[in-house]
C-alpha positions in Angstrom: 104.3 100.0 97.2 105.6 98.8 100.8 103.0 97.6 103.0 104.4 96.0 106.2 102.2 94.8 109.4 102.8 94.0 112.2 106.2 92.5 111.1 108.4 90.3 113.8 112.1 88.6 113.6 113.5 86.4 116.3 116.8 84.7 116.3 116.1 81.7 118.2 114.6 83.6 121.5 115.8 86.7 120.2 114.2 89.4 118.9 115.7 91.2 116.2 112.9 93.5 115.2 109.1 93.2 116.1 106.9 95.1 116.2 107.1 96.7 113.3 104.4 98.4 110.5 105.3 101.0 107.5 104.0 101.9 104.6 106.1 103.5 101.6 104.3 105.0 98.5 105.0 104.2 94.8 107.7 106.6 93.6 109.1 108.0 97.6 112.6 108.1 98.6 112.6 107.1 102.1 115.4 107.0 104.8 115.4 103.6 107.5 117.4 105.6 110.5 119.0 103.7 113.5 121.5 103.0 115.3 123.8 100.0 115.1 122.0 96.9 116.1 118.2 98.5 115.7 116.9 96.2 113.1 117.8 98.0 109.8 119.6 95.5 107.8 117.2 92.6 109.3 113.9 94.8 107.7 115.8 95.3 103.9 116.7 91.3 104.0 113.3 90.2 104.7 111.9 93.4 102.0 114.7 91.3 100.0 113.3 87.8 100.4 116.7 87.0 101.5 115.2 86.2 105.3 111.6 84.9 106.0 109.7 86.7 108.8 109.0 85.2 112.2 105.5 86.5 112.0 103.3 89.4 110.3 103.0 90.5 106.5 105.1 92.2 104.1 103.9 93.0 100.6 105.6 94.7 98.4 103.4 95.9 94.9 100.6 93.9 96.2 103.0 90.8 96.7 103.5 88.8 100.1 107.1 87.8 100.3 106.7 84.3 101.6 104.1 82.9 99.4 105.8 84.8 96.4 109.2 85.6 97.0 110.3 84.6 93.4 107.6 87.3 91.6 109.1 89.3 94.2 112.1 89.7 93.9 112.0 90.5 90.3 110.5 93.7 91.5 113.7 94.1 93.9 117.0 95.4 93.5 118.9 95.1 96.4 122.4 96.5 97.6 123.5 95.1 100.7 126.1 96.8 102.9 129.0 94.3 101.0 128.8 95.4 97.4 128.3 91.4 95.8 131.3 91.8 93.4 133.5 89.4 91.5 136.9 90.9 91.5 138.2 89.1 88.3 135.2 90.1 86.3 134.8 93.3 84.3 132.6 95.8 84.9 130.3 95.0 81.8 130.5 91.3 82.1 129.5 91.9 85.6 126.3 93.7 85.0 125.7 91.2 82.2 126.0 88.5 84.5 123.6 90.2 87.0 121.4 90.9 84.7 121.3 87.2 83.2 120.9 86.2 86.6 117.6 88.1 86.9 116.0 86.3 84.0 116.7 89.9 81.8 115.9 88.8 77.7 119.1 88.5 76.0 118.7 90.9 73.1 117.5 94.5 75.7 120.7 93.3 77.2 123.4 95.3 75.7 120.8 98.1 75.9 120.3 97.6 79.5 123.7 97.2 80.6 124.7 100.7 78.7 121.9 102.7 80.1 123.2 101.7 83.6 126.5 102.0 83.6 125.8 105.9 81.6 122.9 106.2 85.1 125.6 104.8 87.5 128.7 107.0 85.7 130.5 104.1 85.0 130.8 104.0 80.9 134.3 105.1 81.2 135.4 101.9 83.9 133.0 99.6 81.6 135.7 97.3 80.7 138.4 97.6 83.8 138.5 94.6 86.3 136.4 94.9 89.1 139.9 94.7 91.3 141.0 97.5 89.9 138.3 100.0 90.2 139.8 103.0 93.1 137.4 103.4 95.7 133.7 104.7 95.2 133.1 102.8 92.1 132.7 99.9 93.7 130.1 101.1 95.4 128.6 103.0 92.4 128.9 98.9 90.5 127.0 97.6 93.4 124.2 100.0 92.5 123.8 99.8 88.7 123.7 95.1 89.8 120.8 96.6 91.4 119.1 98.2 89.2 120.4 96.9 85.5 117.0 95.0 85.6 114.8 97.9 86.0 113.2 97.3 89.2 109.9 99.1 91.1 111.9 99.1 94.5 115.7 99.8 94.9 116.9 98.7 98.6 120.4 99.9 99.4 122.0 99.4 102.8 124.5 101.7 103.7 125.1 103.3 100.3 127.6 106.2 101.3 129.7 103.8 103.8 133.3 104.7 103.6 133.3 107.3 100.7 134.9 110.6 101.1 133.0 114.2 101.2 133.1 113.8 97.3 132.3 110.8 97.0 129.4 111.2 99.0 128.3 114.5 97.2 128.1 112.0 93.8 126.4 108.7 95.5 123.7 111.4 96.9 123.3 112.8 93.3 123.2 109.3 92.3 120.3 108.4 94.7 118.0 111.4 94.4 118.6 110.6 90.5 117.0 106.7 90.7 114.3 108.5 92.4 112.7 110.1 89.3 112.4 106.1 88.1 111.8 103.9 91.2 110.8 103.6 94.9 114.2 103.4 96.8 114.4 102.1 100.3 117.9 103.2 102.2 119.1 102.1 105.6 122.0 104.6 107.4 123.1 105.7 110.5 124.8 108.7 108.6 122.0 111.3 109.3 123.4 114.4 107.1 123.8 112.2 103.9 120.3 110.2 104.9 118.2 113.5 105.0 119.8 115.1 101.6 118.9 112.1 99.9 115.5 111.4 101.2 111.9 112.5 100.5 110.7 111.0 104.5 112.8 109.4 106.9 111.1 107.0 109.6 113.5 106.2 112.9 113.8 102.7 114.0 115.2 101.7 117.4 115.2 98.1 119.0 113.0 97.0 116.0 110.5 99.2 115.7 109.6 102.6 114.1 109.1 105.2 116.8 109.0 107.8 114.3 108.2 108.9 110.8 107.9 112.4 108.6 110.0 114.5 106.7 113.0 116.2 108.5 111.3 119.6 109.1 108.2 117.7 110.5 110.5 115.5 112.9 112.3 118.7 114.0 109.2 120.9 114.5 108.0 118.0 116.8 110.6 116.8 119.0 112.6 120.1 119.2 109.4 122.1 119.5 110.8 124.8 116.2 113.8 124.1 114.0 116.7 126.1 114.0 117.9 127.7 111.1 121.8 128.6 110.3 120.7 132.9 108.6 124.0 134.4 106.5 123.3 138.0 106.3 125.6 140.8 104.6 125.5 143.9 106.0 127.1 146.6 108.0 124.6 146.9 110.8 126.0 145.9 114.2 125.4 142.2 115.4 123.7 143.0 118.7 121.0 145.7 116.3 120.3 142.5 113.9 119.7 140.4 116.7 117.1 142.8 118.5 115.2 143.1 115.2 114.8 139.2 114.8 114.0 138.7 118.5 111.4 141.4 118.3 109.8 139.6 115.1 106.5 137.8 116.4 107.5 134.3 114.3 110.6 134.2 115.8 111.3 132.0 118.7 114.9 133.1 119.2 117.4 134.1 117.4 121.5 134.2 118.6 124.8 134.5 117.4 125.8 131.0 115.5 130.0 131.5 116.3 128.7 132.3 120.0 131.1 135.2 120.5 130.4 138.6 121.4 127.3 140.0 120.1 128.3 144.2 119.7 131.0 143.2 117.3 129.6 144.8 113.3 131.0 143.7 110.3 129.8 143.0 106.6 128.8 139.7 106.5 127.2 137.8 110.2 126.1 134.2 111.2 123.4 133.5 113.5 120.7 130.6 114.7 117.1 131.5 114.3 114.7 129.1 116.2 111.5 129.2 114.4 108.7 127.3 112.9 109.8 125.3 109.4 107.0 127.1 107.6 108.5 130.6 108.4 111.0 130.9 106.3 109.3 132.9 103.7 108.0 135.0 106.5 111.5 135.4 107.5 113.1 136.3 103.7 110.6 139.0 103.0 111.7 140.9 106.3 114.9 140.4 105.8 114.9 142.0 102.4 112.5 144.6 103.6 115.3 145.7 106.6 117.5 146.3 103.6 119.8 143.5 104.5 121.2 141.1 101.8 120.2 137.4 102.3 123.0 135.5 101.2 122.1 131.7 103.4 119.2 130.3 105.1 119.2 126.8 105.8 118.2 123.9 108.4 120.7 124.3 111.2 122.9 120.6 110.3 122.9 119.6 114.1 118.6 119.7 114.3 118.2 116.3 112.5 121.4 114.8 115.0 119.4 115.8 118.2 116.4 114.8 116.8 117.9 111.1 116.4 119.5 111.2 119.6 116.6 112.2 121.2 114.5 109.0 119.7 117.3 106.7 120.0 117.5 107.2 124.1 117.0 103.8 125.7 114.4 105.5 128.0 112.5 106.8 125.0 109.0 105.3 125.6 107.0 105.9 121.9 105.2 108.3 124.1 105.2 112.2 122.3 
């Protein structure tokens, strides 16, 4: 779907991202991590045709943006960090206007424009001024301008920006739900919200990938095992469980997650187990066969954070 080579940006003599190569399959979700400054937004305008490339290629469906940005973007639609919203209009007239603006035939409009705002849960804001919309729709309206003409790629900068925990939980709902119908392309520096939503997530720092695979295959190979956050309920002492999971021969290390003493026994108990990411049936099936009741086992939240810390380093080399 995405097939970029070799891809460079200056600004005058500076150079915003170079070099640069990715390529994104037909129907992936896929994450753009970085920091501040580290080329994301510069990558989605020139995906966009809304910048032209200083050198290299980027096709998108077969397409080279420069020699056919108009084909191109027809295949495109494209949030940028700003939702691009007329505060007078209403919702509908807004997405009609988007959609008119993309060349959409007039009579699949009112179609269109229904199906998206019922995708983008706005039906019940549909004829509200834009102005008036409380915060979190916006965001949902700059969405549905992007996809109301039924795109291949959806490229959405910053999607979650400024939304609260809930607001967040529904945007990422949102995003894993335009997955089952496009290719979606998202830029963030918010790396809990960036790995729930995605399929892979590649890393890009001063303007260049330096990494790419899912989260459990970035874990497993810069922190060498992936932690996991294991709920158990039980009344076997803290300090017994902990002997049994270190004594396990797929088990790196396990440790008590609230860090305080280890002796103390109690019903239900928390700890870190450091382990491959292809353990974890391994790990279940003992569990259950201790006769100890599973009740959580998931990634620890902090591995993808030192993960991205790790590649974002200034002194990080591209070396492994």
């Amino acid at each position: 779907m995405i097939e970029i080579e070799s891809l460079y940006k200056y600004y005058g003599t500076s150079r915003a991202i170079g070099p640069l190569s990715a390529h994104i399959g037909d129907g992936e979700v896929v994450g753009l991590l970085g920091l501040n400054g580290a080329g994301k937004t510069t990558t989605l305008r020139i995906l966009s045709c809304d910048l032209l490339p200083s050198s290299g290629t980027v096709r998108i469906d077969g397409l080279d943006v420069v020699t056919a940005p108009e084909r191109v973007r027809r295949l495109i639609g494209y949030l940028p960090d700003t939702p691009p919203l007329y505060d007078e209009m209403t919702v509908a007239a807004y997405l009609r206007f988007a959609a008119q603006l993309r060349r959409c035939p007039t009579r699949t409009l009112p179609e269109r424009i229904n199906r998206t705002l019922a995708v983008t849960g706005l039906s019940s804001v549909s004829s509200s001024q834009i102005w008036t919309l409380s915060h979190g729709y916006p965001e949902r309206l700059g969405i549905a301008q992007a996809i109301v003409h039924e795109p291949r790629l959806v490229v959405l900068d910053e999607p979650s920006s400024g939304l609260d925990p809930v607001q967040i939980r529904e945007m990422r709902s949102l995003v894993r739900a335009l997955g089952e119908r496009h290719t979606v392309l998202i830029s963030s520096h918010n790396l809990a919200e960036i790995s729930e939503m995605c399929d892979r997530l590649r890393v890009i720092r001063e303007g260049a990938i330096v990494a790419s695979g899912t989260e459990e295959e970035l874990v497993a190979q810069w922190l060498h095992g992936a932690r996991f956050a294991l709920t158990l309920q039980t009344t076997e002492r803290r300090e017994d469980v902990l002997a049994w999971l270190n004594g396990l021969d797929f088990v790196d290390a396990a440790s008590s997650a609230a860090g305080g003493p280890v002796s103390t026994a109690g019903a239900q108990m928390e700890l870190l187990v450091q382990m491959s990411p292809g353990c974890r049936p391994q790990l279940s099936r003992a569990v259950v066969e201790r006769g100890l009741d599973l009740v959580g086992l998931a990634h620890s939240e902090r591995d993808l954070e030192n993960v991205f810390a790790k590649l974002a380093q200034s002194s990080f080399s591209g070396e492994q």
